[in-house]
N, C-alpha and C positions, 0 to 999 in steps of 0.2 A: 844731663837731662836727655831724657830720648826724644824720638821723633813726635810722639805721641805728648808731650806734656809732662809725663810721668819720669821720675826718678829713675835714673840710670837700672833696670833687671826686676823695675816694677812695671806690671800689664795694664793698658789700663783698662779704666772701668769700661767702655765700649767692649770689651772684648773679652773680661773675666773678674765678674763681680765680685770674685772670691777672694780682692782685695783688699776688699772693707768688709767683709766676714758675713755672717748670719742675718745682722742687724739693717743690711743694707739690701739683701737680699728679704728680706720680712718685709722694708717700710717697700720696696716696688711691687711686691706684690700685694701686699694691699690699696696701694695706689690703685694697680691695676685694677684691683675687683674693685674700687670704690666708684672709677670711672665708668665699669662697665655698669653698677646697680640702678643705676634710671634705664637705660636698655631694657633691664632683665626683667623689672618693675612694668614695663612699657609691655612688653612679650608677655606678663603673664597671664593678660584674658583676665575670664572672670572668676568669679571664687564663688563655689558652693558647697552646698553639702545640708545636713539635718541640724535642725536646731529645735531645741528642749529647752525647755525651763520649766521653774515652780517660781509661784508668784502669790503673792497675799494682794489682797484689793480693801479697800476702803471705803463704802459707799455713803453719797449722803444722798438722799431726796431734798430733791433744791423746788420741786412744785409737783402737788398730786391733783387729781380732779378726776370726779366719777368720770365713764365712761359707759355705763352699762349699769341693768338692775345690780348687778356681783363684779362689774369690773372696773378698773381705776387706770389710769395713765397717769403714766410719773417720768419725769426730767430729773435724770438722778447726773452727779459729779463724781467720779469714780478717780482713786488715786491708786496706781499697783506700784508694786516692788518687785524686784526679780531678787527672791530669796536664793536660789539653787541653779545655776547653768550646769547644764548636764551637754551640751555641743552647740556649734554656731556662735553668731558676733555678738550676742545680747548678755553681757554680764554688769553685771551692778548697775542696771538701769533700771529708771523710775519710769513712770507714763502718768497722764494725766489724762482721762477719757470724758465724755460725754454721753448722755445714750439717754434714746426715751423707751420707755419699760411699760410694759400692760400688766396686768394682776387680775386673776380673777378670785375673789374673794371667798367664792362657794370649792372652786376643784382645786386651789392654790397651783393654779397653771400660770406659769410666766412667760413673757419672752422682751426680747430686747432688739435694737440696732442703734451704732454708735461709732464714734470716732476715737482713736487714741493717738495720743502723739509722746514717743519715747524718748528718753533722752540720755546719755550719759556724760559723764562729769566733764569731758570737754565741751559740751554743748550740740555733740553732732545727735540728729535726729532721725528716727522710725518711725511713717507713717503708717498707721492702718485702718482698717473698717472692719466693723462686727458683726455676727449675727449671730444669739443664742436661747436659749429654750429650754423650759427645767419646770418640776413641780415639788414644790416645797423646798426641800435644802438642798438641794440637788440640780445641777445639769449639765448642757454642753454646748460649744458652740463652734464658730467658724468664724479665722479671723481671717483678711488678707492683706499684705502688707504693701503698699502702694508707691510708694519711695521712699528717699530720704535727704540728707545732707551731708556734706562735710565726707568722712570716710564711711556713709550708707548713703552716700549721692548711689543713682540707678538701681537699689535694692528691690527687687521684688519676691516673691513667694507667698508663703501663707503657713497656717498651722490649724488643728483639733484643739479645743480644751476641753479640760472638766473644770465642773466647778463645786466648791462644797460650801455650805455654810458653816460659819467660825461662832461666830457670835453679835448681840447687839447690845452695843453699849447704851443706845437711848432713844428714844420717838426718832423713826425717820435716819435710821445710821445703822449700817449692817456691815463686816466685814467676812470676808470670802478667801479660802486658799482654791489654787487650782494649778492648775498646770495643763503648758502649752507643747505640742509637738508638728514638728511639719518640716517644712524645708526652704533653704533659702536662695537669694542668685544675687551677687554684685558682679554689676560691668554687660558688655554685651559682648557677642560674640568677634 
């Protein structure tokens, strides 16, 4: 036995790993990076960049009431789907929105403001606020996105949409594709 522990013309492991081969050499080094990933995780600031999607919406009118000789206000329930992520954190996620809606009945001018709250399958969420504006099947708006939870804790940004009319299954129920672009920020500086 040598001085070291080791078998008489065996080195030891302090001093040349190349005694237990490849394998011994692979698990310390991922040791090592695995100790260092909350560090690296910790350093990396925040994350941004553009984010796109196409989304289908599902509206219902949950309460209408004139408003005007030709105009109406409506408390509509809106459900969207994120059909297509084209960049950014929003893929397969659902929202659930609210929004109260004006209508005028003679120019078919619209507009809206409201709230949505997004979600995906783990439960983390994306808040935002609306504002948009269109006449007949057609228009656009402005969304901003206000925070979030879970892995969109401190999310902010915003996006553009269009909107199109799809179709109406029956009194008071309208659905809409559209699509979102703009840009997003998780974390602070």
């Amino acid at each position: 036995m040598s001085m070291n522990g080791c078998p008489a013309g065996r080195p030891s492991v302090y001093h040349d790993s190349a005694a237990f081969g490849p394998r011994f050499r692979l698990s310390a080094l991922t040791a090592a990076l695995l100790a260092l990933a909350p560090l690296a995780a910790a350093q990396e600031g925040p994350r941004e960049g553009e984010i796109e999607f196409t989304f289908g919406a599902d509206v219902r009118e949950r309460m209408v009431i004139p408003a005007g000789a030709t105009a109406q206000a409506s408390l509509v329930e809106v459900s969207l789907v994120i059909t297509e992520t084209v960049s950014g954190p929003m893929e397969r996620m659902g929202a659930r929105c609210v929004a109260l809606g004006h209508f005028d009945t003679e120019s078919e001018a619209w507009d809206g403001l409201g709230n949505c709250t997004w979600q995906d399958a783990e439960g983390d969420r994306i808040f935002e606020t609306l504002e948009e504006s269109g006449t007949g099947g057609a228009g656009t708006g402005k969304a901003v996105i206000t925070g979030g939870t879970g892995k969109f804790a401190g999310i902010t940004g915003g996006y553009d949409y269009t909107l199109e009319f799809a179709a109406s299954p029956g009194e008071g129920h309208f659905q809409w594709v559209g699509h979102k672009k703009g840009t997003f920020r998780i974390g602070t500086d």
